[in-house]
C-alpha positions as CSV (number, residue, x, y, z in Angstrom):
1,X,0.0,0.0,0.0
2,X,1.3,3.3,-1.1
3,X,2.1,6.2,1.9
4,X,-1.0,9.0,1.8
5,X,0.7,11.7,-0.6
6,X,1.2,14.7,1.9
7,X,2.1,18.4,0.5
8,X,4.5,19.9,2.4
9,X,3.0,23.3,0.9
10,X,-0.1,22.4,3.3
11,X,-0.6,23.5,7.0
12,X,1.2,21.1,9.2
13,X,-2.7,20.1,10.9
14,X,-3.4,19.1,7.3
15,X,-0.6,16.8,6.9
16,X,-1.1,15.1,9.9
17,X,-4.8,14.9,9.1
18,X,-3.4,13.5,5.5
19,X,-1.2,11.2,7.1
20,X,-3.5,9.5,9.4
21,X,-6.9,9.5,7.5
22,X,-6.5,5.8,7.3
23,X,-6.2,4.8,10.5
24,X,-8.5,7.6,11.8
25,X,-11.5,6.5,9.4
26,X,-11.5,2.9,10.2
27,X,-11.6,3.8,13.5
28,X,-14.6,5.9,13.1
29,X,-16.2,3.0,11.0
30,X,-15.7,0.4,13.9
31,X,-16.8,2.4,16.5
32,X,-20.3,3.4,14.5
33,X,-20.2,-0.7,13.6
34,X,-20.7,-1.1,17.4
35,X,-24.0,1.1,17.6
36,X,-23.5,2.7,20.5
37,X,-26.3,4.9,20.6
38,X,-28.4,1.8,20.5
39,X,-29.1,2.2,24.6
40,X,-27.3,3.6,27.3
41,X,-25.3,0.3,28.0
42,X,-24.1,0.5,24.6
43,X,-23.3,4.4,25.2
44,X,-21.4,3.6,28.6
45,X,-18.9,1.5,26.5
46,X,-18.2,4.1,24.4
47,X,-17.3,5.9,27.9
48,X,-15.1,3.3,28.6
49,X,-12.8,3.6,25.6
50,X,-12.6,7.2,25.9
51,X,-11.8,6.9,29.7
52,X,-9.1,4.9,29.2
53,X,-7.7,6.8,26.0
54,X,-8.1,10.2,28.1
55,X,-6.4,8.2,30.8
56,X,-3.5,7.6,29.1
57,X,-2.8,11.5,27.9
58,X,-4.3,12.9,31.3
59,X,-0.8,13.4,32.7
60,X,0.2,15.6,29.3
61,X,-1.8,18.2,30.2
62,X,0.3,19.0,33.2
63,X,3.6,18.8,31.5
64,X,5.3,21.8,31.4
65,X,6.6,21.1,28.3
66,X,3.8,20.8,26.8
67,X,2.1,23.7,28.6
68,X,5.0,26.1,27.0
69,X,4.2,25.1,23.3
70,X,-0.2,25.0,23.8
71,X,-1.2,27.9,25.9
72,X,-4.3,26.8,28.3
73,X,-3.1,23.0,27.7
74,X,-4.8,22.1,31.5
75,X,-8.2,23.7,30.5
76,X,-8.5,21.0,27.3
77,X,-9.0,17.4,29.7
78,X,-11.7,16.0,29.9
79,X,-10.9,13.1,32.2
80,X,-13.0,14.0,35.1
81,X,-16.0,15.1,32.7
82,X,-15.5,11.3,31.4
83,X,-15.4,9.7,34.9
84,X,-19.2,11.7,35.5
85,X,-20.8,10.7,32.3
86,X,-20.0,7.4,33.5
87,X,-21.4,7.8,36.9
88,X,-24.6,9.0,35.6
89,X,-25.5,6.2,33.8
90,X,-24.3,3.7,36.8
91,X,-20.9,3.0,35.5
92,X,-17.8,3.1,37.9
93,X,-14.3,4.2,35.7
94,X,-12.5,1.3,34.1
95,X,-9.2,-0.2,36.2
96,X,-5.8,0.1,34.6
97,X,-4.2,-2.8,33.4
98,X,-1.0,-1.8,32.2
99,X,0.6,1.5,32.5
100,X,0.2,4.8,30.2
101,X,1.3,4.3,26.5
102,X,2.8,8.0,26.7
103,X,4.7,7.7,29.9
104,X,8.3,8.1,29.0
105,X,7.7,9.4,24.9
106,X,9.1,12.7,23.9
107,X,7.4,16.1,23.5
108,X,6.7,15.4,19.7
109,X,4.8,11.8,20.3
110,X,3.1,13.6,22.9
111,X,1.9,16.1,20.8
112,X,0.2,13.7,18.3
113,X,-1.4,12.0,20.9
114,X,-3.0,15.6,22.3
115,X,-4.3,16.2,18.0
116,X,-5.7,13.2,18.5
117,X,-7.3,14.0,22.0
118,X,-8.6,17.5,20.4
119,X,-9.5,16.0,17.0
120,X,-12.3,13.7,19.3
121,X,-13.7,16.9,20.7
122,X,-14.5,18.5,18.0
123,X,-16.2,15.3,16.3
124,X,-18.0,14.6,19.9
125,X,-19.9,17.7,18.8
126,X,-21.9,15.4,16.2
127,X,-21.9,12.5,18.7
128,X,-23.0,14.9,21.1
129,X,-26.3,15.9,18.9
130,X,-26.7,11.6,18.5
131,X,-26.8,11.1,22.0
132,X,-29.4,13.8,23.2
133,X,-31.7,13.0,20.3
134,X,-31.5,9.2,20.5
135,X,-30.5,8.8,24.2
136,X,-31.9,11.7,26.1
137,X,-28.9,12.7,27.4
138,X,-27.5,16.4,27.6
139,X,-24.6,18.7,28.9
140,X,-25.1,18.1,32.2
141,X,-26.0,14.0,32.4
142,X,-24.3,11.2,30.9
143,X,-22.8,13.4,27.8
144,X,-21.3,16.1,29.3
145,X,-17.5,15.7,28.0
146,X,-19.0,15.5,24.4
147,X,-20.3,18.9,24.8
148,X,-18.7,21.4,23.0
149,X,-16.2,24.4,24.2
150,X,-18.6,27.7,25.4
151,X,-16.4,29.3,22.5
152,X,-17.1,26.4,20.1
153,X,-15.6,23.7,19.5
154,X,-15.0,24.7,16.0
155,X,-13.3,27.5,17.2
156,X,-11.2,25.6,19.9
157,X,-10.0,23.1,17.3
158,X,-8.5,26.3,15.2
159,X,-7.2,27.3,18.2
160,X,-5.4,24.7,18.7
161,X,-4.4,23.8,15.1
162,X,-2.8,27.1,14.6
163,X,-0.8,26.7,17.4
164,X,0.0,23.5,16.6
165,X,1.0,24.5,12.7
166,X,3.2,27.5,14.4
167,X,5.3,25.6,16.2
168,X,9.0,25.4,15.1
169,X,10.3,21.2,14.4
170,X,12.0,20.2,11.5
171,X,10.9,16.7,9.4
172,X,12.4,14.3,12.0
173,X,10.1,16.4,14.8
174,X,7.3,16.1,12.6
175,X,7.3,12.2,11.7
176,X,7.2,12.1,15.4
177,X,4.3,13.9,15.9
178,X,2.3,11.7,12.9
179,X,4.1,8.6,14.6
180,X,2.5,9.7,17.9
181,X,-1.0,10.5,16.1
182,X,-0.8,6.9,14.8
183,X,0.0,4.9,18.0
184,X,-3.0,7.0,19.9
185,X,-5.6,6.3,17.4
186,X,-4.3,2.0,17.3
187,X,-4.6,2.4,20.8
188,X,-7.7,3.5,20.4
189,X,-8.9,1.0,18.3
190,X,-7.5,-1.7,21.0
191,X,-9.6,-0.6,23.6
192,X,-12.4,-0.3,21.3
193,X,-12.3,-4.1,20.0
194,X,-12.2,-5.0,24.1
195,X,-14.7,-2.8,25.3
196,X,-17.4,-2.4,22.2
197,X,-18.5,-5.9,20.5
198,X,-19.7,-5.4,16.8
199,X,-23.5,-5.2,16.8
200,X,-23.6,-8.8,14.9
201,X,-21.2,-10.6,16.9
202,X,-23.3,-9.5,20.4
203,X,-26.5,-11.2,18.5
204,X,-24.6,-14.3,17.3
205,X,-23.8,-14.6,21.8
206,X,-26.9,-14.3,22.9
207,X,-28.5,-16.6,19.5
C-alpha cells in the first residue's frame, strides 16, 4: 500500500490529518459498527474507551513542556467530565491494566497524541447531537465531555491547530508527531475491540 501523498505546501494540521486518515476513518467505522447509541449500556462502552484513551494523555496536560508550546493546555482534559458521564449512567471508571502508553515518549509523540485527544472533541460535537436525540442525554448528564467548548468547538480546534501548525520542528520532529497521532488512534482502536462488541457478533452470543 502506497504512503498517503502529503504536501508539504499544506498546513502542518493538514498533513497530519493526511497522514492519518486511514487509521483515523477505520476507527470511526468500527466504532459506528458497534452502535452505541443503541441504549445507554451500549453508550457507557463508548465511555469506557474514551476513559481509558483520556487516561492515558491525562498526565500531558500537566507537562510543562507541553504547557509552553499550547497555551491553556490544562483547560482541554476531559478526564474527570468522562469519569461523571460514566457515573450518571451507573458506571464506575475502568481499572488500569498496564501502565500509560505515553509515559516516558518525547514532547513530539506527545503532541500527536494531544491532535488526537482534540480531534475527538470537536467530532464529539456530532456525537453529542446523537446522543441527546437518540439517548436523552445532555450537557449536564451522561454526555457532558462530548459537549462542546462555550467558544465552540469549532473555534477551539482552530485554536489549537494554529498553534500547533506555528510551532517550530523540523521533518524528523514532525514524523514524530504523525508517529505519535498513529500509536494514539491504534490504541484506540484496542480498547475499542475489548470494550465495544460489533453489533452482529453480540447477537450471534446471545443466539
Amino acid at each position: 500500500m502506497n504512503a498517503p501523498i502529503v504536501s508539504l505546501k499544506a498546513p502542518r494540521s493538514q498533513r497530519l490529518k493526511t497522514a492519518t486518515h486511514q487509521t483515523h476513518d477505520a476507527l470511526d467505522k468500527r466504532i459506528m459498527a458497534a452502535d452505541i447509541f443503541a441504549s445507554r449500556e451500549h453508550f457507557a462502552g463508548f465511555l469506557r474507551v474514551q476513559y481509558r484513551f483520556h487516561r492515558d494523555i491525562e498526565h500531558l496536560y500537566a507537562d510543562a513542556a507541553l504547557a509552553a508550546l499550547l497555551p491553556a493546555l490544562a483547560e482541554r482534559a476531559r478526564l474527570l467530565k468522562i469519569a461523571n458521564d460514566l457515573s450518571d449512567l451507573g458506571h464506575g471508571v475502568p481499572e488500569p491494566v498496564a501502565p500509560p502508553a505515553t509515559l516516558g515518549q518525547g514532547i513530539w509523540h506527545s503532541l500527536g497524541w494531544l491532535y488526537v485527544a482534540e480531534g475527538s472533541n470537536l467530532g464529539g460535537t456530532v456525537l453529542f447531537k446523537m446522543a441527546r436525540d437518540q439517548l436523552g442525554l445532555h450537557r449536564g448528564f451522561g454526555a457532558g465531555h462530548l459537549a462542546g467548548h462555550p467558544e465552540g468547538a469549532a473555534r477551539h480546534w482552530r485554536q489549537f491547530t494554529q498553534t500547533l501548525d506555528s510551532i517550530a520542528m523540523d521533518d524528523l520532529q514532525e514524523q514524530q508527531v504523525i508517529d505519535g497521532a498513529c500509536q494514539a488512534f491504534v490504541t484506540v482502536r484496542g480498547y475499542v475491540e475489548q470494550e465495544l462488541p460489533r453489533v452482529a457478533d453480540a447477537q450471534a452470543s446471545s443466539a
